[in-house]
C-alpha positions as CSV (number, residue, x, y, z in Angstrom):
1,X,-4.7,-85.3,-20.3
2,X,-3.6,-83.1,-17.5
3,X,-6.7,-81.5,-15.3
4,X,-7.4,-80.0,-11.8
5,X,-10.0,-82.9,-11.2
6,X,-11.3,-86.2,-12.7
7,X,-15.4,-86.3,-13.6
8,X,-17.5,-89.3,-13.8
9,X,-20.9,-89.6,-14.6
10,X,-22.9,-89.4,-11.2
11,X,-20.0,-88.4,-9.2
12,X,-18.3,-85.2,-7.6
13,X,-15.1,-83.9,-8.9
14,X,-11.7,-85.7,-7.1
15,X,-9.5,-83.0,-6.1
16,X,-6.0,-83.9,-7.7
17,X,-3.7,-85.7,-5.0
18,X,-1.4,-83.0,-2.5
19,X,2.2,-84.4,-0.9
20,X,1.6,-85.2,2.8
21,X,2.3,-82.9,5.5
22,X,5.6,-84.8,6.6
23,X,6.8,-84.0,2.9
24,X,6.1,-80.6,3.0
25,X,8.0,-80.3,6.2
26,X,10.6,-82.5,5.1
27,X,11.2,-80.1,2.3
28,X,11.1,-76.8,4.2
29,X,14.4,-78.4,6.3
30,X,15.7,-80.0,3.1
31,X,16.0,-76.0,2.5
32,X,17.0,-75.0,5.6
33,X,20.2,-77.6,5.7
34,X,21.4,-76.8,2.1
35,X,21.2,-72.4,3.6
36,X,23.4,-73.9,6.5
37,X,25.9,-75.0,4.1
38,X,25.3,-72.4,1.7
39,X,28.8,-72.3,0.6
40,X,28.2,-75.8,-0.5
41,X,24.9,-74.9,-2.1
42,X,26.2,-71.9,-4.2
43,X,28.9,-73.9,-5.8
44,X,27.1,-77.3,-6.8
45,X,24.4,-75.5,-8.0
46,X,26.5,-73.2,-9.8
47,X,28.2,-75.9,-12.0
48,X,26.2,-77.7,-14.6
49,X,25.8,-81.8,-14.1
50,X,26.7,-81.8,-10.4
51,X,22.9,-81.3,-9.1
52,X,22.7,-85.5,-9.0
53,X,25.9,-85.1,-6.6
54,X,24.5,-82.5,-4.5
55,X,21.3,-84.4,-3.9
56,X,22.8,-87.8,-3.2
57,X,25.5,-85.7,-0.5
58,X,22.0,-84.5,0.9
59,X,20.7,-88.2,1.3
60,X,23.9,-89.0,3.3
61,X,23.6,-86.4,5.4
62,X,20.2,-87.3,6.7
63,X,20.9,-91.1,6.5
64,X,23.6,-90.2,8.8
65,X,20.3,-88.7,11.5
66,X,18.6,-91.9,10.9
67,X,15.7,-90.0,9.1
68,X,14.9,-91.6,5.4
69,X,14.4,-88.6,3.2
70,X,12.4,-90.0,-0.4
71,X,14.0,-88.5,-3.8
72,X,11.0,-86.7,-4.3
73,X,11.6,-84.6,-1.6
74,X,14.9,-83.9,-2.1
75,X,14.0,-82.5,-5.5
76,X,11.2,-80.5,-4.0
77,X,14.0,-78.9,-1.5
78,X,16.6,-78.3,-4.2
79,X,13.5,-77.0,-6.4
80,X,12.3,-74.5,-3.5
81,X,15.8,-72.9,-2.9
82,X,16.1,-72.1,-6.2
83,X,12.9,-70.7,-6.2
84,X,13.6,-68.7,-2.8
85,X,10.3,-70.3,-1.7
86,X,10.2,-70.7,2.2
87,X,11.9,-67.2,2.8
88,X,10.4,-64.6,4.4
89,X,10.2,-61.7,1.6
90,X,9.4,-58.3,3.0
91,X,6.5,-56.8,1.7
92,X,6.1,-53.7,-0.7
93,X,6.9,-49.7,1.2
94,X,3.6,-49.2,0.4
95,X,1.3,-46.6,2.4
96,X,-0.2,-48.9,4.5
97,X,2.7,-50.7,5.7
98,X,4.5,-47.4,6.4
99,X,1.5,-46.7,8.8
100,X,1.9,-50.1,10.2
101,X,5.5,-49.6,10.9
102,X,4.7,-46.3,12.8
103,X,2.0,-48.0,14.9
104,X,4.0,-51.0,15.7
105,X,7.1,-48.0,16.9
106,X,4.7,-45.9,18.6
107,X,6.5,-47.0,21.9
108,X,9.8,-45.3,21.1
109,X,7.9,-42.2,19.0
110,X,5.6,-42.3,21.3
111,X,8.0,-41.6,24.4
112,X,9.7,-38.4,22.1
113,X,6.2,-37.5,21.0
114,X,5.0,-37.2,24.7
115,X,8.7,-35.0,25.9
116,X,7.5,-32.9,23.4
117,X,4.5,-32.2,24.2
118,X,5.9,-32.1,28.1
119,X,8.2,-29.1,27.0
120,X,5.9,-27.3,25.2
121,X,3.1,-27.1,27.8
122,X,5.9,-26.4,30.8
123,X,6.9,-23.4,27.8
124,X,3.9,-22.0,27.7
125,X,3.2,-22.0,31.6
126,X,6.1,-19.9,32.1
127,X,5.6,-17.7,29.2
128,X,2.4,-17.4,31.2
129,X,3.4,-17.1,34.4
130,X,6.5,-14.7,33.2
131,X,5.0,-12.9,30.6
132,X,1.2,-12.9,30.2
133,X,-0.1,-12.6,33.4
134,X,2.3,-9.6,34.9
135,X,1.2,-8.0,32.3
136,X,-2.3,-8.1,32.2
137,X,-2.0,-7.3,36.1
138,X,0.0,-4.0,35.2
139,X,-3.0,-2.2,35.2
140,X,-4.0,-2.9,38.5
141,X,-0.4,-3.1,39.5
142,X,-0.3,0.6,38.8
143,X,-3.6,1.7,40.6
144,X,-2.8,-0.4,43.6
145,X,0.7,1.5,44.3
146,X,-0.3,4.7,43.2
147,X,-2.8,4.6,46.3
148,X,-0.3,3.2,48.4
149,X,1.8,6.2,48.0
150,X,-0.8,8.8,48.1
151,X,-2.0,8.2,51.0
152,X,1.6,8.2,52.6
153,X,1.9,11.8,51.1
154,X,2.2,14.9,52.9
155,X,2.7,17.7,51.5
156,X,1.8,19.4,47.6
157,X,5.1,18.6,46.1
158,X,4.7,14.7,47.4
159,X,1.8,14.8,45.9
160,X,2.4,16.3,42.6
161,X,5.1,13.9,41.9
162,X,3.0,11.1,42.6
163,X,0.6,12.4,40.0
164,X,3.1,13.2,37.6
165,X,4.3,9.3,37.6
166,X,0.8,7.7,37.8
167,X,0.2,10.1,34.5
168,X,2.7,9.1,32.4
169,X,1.6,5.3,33.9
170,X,-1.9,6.0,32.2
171,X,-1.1,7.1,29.0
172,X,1.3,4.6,29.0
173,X,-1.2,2.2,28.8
174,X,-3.2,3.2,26.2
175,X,-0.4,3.2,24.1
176,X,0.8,-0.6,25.1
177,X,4.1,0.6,26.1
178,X,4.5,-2.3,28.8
179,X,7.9,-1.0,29.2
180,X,6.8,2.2,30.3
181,X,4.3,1.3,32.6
182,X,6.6,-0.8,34.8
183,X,9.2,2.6,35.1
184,X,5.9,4.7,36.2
185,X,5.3,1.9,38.6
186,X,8.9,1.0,39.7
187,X,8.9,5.3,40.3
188,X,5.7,5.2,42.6
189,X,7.3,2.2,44.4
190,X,10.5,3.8,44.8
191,X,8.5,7.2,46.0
192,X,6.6,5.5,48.4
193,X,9.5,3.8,49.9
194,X,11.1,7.0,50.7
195,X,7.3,8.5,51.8
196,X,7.3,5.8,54.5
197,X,10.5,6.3,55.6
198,X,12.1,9.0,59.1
199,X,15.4,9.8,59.6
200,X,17.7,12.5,60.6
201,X,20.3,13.3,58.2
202,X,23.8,12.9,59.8
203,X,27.4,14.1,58.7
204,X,29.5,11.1,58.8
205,X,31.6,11.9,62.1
206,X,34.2,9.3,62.8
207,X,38.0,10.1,63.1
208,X,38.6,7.4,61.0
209,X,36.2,8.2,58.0
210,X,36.2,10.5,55.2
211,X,33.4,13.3,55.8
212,X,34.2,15.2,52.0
213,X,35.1,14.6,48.6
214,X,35.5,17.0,45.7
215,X,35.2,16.4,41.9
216,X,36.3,18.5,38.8
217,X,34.1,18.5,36.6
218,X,34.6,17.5,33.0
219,X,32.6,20.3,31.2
220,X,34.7,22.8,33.5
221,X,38.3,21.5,34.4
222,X,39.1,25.0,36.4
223,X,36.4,24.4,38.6
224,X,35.4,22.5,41.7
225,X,32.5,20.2,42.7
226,X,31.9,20.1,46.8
227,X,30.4,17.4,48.3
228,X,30.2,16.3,52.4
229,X,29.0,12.9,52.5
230,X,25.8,11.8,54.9
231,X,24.2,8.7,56.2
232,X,20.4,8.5,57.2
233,X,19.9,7.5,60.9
234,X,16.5,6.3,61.9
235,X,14.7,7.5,65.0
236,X,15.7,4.4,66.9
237,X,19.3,4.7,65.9
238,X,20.1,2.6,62.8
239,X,21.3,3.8,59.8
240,X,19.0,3.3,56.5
241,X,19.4,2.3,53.0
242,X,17.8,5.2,51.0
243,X,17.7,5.4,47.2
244,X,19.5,8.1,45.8
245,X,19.6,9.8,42.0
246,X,23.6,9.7,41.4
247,X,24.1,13.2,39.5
248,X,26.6,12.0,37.6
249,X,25.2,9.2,36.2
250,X,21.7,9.7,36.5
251,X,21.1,6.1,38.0
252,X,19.3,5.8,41.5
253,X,21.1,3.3,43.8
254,X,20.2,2.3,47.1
255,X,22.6,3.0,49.6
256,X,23.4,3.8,52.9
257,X,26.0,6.9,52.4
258,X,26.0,9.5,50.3
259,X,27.7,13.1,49.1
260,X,25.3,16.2,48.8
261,X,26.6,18.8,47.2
262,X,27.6,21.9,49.2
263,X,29.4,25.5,48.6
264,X,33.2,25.7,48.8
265,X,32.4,28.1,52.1
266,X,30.2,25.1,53.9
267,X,32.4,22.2,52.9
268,X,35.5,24.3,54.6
269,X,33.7,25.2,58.0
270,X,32.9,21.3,58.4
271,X,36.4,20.6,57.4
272,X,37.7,23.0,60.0
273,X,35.4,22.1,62.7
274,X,36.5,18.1,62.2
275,X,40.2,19.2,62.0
276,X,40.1,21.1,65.4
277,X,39.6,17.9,67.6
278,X,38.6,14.7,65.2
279,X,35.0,15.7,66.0
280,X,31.9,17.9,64.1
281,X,30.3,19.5,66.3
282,X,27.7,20.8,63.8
283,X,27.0,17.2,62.0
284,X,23.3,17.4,61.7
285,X,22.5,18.1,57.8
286,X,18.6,18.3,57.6
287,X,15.9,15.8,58.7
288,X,13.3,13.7,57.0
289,X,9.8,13.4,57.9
290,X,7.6,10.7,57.5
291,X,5.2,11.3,53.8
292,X,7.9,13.8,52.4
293,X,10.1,13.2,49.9
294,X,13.2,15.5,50.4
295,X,14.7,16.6,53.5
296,X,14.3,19.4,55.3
297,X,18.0,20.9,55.0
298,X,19.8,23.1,57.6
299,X,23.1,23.8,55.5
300,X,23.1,25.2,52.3
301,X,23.2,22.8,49.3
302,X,21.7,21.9,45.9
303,X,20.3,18.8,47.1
304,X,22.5,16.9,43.9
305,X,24.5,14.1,45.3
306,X,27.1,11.0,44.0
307,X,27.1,8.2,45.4
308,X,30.4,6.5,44.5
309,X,33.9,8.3,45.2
């Protein structure tokens, strides 16, 4: 009768006999040699009545190591490989082990997982520092320069155009048009460079250098555009960078000459004068003063001007 264990009267039950340890280990390298020769395996095991073979090739291999291997063994080796018993198996894609795998990974997701992160935060400081925060200072951006310039201011027409500017500024903001708030407060800027600025406006007058240029116009082909081209000196001597509205194009540039546009009469006296000897006589235009906006003009013009010829 086959059982688990053997009872007697007035004793414990005998657990059934195990093989040894040695034979267990024995068995395990049993497997191991015959998946070194696996060629060898697959075919012996493959063909019917050569199992005895194989096993007996098996004793001579360890006889020839000097380690006695018992039959029983042997069997239990051929019987395991069959069985794919002492090979790792891996385990079900279950849940669990897909969490396992990310946990034992986390140093190479990890690394990604922190650039990441890294790029997103440096993003959202220069959105920040780009985007949010001159913006929420346009407000104050628009009082601050608006004062500036005021108090440069001079005269009633100075004035007035500050207003005009810081106006459209206001309502600008109400609407949240950031776009044009900045173009009120680039305006003010610009006016309050030109408020702060003195200068006497100058004919260029070198023998060299062109001193007029004239333009026909495309609405008007039979007619004539007069300019005589100035420069902005500075009380101390040096010649300024002013912005100026290009008529033409309607863009302000900054520059340091400039044509204003003059009568056919004017623009032929200066051309006369400078033709007599190299040398105007007459080359003071108007003068600037300090919290103003225009010149103060001594020849005749429509204060329009170009600034590329």
């Amino acid at each position: 009768m086959n059982a688990a264990a053997t009872l007697t009267p007035g004793s414990a039950p005998v657990p059934a006999s195990k093989p040894p340890l040695d034979d267990v280990m024995l068995a395990m390298d049993v497997v191991d040699t015959l998946r070194r020769r696996e060629r060898i395996v697959q075919k012996e095991l493959d063909e019917v009545g050569r199992e005895e073979d194989l096993k007996e090739r098996l004793h001579r291999i360890y006889a020839a190591q000097g380690i006695e291997v018992p039959d029983s063994v042997i069997e239990q080796g051929v019987a395991a490989l069959k069985e794919d018993r002492f090979t790792y198996q891996s385990p079900p894609d279950s849940f669990a082990i897909k969490l396992a795998r990310i946990y034992v990974n986390r140093g190479v997701w990890g690394t990604w997982l922190g650039g990441i992160v890294g790029v997103g935060a440096l993003a959202g400081a220069l959105y920040y520092f780009a985007v949010l925060a001159p913006n929420a200072a346009l407000p104050d951006r628009l009082e601050e320069v608006y004062v500036e310039a005021v108090t440069l201011a001079k005269s009633d027409q100075a004035r007035e155009t500050l207003e005009r500017s810081f106006s459209a500024g206001r309502a600008a903001l109400r609407g949240d048009d950031k776009a044009a708030v900045r173009e009120a407060i680039r305006q003010i800027e610009e006016a309050r460079d030109i408020l702060e600025q003195e200068y006497r406006l100058r004919i260029v007058n070198r023998p060299d250098e062109r001193t007029g240029v004239w333009r026909i116009p495309d609405i008007n082909t039979g007619a004539r555009n007069f300019y005589l081209l100035v420069e902005a000196v500075d009380p101390a001597g040096r010649v300024l960078t002013v912005p100026i509205e290009n008529e033409e194009t309607r863009k302000t540039e900054r520059v340091q000459r400039w044509g204003l546009r003059v009568d056919e009469r004017t623009f032929r006296a200066v051309a006369a004068d400078k033709q007599d000897d190299g040398i105007i006589e007459r080359d003071g235009f108007g003068e600037k003063a300090r919290g103003e906006l225009v010149p103060r003009y001594e020849m005749k013009t429509t204060g329009g001007a170009i600034t590329r010829w």
